[in-house]
C-alpha positions in Angstrom: -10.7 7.1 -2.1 -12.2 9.8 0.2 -9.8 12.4 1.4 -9.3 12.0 5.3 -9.1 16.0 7.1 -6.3 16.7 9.1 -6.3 15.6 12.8 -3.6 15.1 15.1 -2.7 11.7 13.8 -2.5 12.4 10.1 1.1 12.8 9.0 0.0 17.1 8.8 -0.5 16.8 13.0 3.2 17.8 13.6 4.1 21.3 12.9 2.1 20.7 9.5 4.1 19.2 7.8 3.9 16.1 5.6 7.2 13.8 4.7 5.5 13.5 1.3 5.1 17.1 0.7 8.1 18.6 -2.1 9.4 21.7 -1.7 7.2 22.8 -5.0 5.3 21.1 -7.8 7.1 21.1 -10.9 5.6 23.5 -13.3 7.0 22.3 -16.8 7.1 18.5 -18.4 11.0 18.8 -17.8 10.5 19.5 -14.3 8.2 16.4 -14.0 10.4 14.3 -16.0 13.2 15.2 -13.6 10.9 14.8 -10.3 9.7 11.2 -11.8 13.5 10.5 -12.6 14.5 10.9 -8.9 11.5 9.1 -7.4 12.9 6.2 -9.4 16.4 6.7 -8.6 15.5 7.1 -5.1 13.6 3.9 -5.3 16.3 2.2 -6.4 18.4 3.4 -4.1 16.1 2.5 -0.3 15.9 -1.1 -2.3 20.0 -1.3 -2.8 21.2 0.3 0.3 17.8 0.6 2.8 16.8 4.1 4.4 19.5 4.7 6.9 22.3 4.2 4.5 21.0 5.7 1.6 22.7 9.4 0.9 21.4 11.9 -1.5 24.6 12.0 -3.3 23.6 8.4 -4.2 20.1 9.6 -5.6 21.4 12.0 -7.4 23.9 10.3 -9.5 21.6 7.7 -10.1 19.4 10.1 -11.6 22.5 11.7 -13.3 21.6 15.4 -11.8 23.3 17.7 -9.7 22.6 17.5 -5.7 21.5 20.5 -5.8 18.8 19.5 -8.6 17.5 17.5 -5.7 16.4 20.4 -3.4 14.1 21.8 -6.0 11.5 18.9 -5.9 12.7 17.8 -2.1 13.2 19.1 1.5 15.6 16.0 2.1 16.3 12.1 1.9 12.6 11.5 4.3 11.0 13.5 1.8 12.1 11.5 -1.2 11.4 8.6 0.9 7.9 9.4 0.7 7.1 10.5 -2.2 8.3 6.8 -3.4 5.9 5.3 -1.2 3.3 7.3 -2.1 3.9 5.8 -6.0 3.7 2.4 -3.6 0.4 3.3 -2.3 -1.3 4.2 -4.8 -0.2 0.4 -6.6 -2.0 -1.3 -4.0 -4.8 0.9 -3.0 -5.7 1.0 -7.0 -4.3 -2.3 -8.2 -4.6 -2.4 -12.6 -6.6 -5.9 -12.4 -6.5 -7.4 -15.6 -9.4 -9.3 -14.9 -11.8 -9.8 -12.7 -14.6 -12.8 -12.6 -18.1 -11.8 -12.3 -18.5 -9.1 -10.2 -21.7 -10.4 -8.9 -19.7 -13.5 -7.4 -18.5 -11.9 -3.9 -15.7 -14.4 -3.4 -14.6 -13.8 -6.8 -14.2 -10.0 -6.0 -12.4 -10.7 -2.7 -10.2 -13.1 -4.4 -8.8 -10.9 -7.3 -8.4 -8.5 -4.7 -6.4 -10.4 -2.4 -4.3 -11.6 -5.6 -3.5 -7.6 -6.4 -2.7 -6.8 -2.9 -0.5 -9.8 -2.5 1.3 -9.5 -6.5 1.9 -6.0 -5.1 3.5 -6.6 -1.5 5.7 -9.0 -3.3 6.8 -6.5 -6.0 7.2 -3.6 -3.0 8.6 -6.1 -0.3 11.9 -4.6 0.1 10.2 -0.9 0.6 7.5 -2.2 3.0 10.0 -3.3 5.1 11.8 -0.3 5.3 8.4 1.4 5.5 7.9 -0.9 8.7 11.4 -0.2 9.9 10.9 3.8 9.6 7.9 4.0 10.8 9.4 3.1 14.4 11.6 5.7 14.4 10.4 9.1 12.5 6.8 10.0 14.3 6.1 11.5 10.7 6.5 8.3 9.4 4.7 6.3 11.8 1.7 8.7 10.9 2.0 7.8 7.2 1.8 4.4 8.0 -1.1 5.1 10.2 -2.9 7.1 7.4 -2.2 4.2 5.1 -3.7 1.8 7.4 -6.8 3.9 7.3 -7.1 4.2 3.6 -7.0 0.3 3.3 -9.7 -0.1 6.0 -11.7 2.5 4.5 -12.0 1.3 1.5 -12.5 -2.4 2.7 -15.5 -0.8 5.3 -17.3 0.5 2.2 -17.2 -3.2 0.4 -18.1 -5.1 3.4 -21.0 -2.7 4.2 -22.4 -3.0 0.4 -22.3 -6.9 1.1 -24.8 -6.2 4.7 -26.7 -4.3 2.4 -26.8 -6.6 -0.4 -27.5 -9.8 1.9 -24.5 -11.4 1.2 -22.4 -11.0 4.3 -23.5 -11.3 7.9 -25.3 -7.8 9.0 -24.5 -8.3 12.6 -20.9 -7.5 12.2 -18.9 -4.1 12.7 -18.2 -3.6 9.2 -15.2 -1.1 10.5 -13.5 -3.0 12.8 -14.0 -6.5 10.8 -12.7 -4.6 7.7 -10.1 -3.4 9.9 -9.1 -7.1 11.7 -9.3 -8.7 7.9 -7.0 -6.2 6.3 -4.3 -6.5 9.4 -4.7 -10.0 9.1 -3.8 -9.9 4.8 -1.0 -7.5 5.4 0.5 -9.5 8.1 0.8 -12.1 6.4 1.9 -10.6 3.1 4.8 -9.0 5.6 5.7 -12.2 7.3 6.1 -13.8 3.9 7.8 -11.3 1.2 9.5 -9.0 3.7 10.5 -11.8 6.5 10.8 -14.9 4.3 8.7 -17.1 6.8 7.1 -20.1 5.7 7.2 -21.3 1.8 3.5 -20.5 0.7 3.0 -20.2 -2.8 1.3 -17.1 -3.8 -1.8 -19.4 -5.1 -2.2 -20.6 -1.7 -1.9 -17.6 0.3 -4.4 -16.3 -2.1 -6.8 -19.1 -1.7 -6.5 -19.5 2.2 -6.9 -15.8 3.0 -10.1 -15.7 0.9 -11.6 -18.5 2.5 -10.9 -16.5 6.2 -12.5 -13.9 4.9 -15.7 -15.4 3.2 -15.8 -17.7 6.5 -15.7 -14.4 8.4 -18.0 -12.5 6.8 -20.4 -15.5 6.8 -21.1 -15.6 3.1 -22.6 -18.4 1.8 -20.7 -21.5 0.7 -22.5 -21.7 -2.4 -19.5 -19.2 -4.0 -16.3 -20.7 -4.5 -13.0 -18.8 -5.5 -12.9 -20.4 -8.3 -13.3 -18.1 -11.8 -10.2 -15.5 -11.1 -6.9 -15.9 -12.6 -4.0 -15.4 -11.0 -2.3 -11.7 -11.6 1.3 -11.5 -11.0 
C-alpha cells in the first residue's frame, strides 16, 4: 500500500500527532513481547467492556504488568486503542487468502476478495463498531477512520483501473469514485450485518450478492461466474 503524505485530514493534521503513535518503539524482543502482550490485552479488553468503559488498570492486569509498564509503549487508553486497530487494518487490507481461483478470472478475484474482507469484519465486528462509535467523538479518530477509508479505495482504484486497462471492465467509469461507492457499499453492509445484527444473510450469500453488484457495476462480462473460489472463514 502506498504511503499517503500528511495533509490536514490524515490523523498527523492535529497538532501532529497520531492516536496510533507509542511513546517509543521497543528496542529489545522483551520489549516487543510486552508491547504485543498489551495490544492483545487491550483487545480483549474494548471487546469485553467497549472504549468508554475500558480503564488501563484493566489492560494492564490482563497483561499481568504494572500500569506503569503501560506508559512505556503508550501515551494513554486512545493510543492503545489504536495501535489495536492498526493490527485490524492491516487483517483486512492484507487478508492471508488461502486460495484464490485463477487469477485471470476477474470475478474470481473479486470474489475471494469480498470473502476475506467479509471473514474479517465478522472476526473484528465488535472493534469496528467501537471504531464507528469513536470515530464520532475523538477528531483523531474520525481521521483514522478517514485514512482507512482511503487506503481501501486506493487499493480498489488500482484493481479496477488494471481491469479498464485490461478490457475487462467498462473504461468509461471513474475508477476512483466507483472504487470508492463499491467499497462503501461492501463495508456497509459488512457493518449492518456483524456489528448491527440486521438481516439473517449467510456469509455465502452476502459474498455472492455483493460480487454480482460489483461485476454488474463494473460491466464485466457475464461469461465469468463466481464460481471456482472456496469460501475462507
Amino acid at each position: 500500500m502506498a504511503t499517503e503524505p500528511a495533509s490536514p485530514d490524515s490523523p498527523t493534521g492535529r497538532a501532529g500527532r497520531a492516536p496510533s503513535r507509542t511513546v517509543r518503539a521497543p528496542l529489545s524482543a522483551r520489549g516487543v513481547r510486552t508491547r504485543s502482550s498489551l495490544v492483545e490485552a487491550a483487545r480483549e479488553v474494548f471487546e469485553r467492556a467497549g472504549f468508554l468503559d475500558a480503564r488501563i488498570t484493566d489492560i494492564t492486569a490482563q497483561a499481568g504488568v504494572a500500569t506503569g509498564t503501560f506508559y512505556t509503549y503508550f501515551t494513554g487508553k486512545e493510543d492503545a486503542f489504536a495501535a489495536v486497530m492498526e493490527e485490524v487494518e492491516e487483517e483486512m487490507l492484507h487478508p492471508r487468502l488461502r486460495e484464490i481461483a485463477d487469477r485471470d478470472d476477474p470475478v474470481a478475484v473479486i470474489e475471494a476478495t469480498n470473502r476475506a474482507y467479509l471473514a474479517a469484519y465478522r472476526r473484528n465486528a465488535k472493534l469496528m463498531g467501537l471504531m464507528e462509535q469513536v470515530a464520532q467523538i475523538d477528531e483523531d479518530f474520525r481521521r483514522l477512520r478517514i485514512r482507512r477509508t482511503r487506503a481501501f479505495a486506493q487499493r480498489n482504484t488500482q484493481a479496477l483501473t488494471r481491469l479498464q486497462q485490461q478490457g475487462l471492465a467498462n473504461p468509461e467509469l471513474d475508477a476512483e469514485l466507483a472504487a470508492l461507492a463499491l467499497s462503501a457499499m461492501v463495508s456497509r453492509m459488512a457493518y449492518l450485518r456483524y456489528v448491527q445484527g440486521f438481516g439473517n444473510a449467510s456469509a455465502e450469500s452476502l459474498a455472492r450478492t455483493l460480487t454480482q453488484l460489483w461485476v454488474g457495476a463494473l460491466g464485466i462480462d457475464t461469461r465469468f461466474q463466481p464460481s471456482n473460489t472456496k469460501e475462507i472463514n
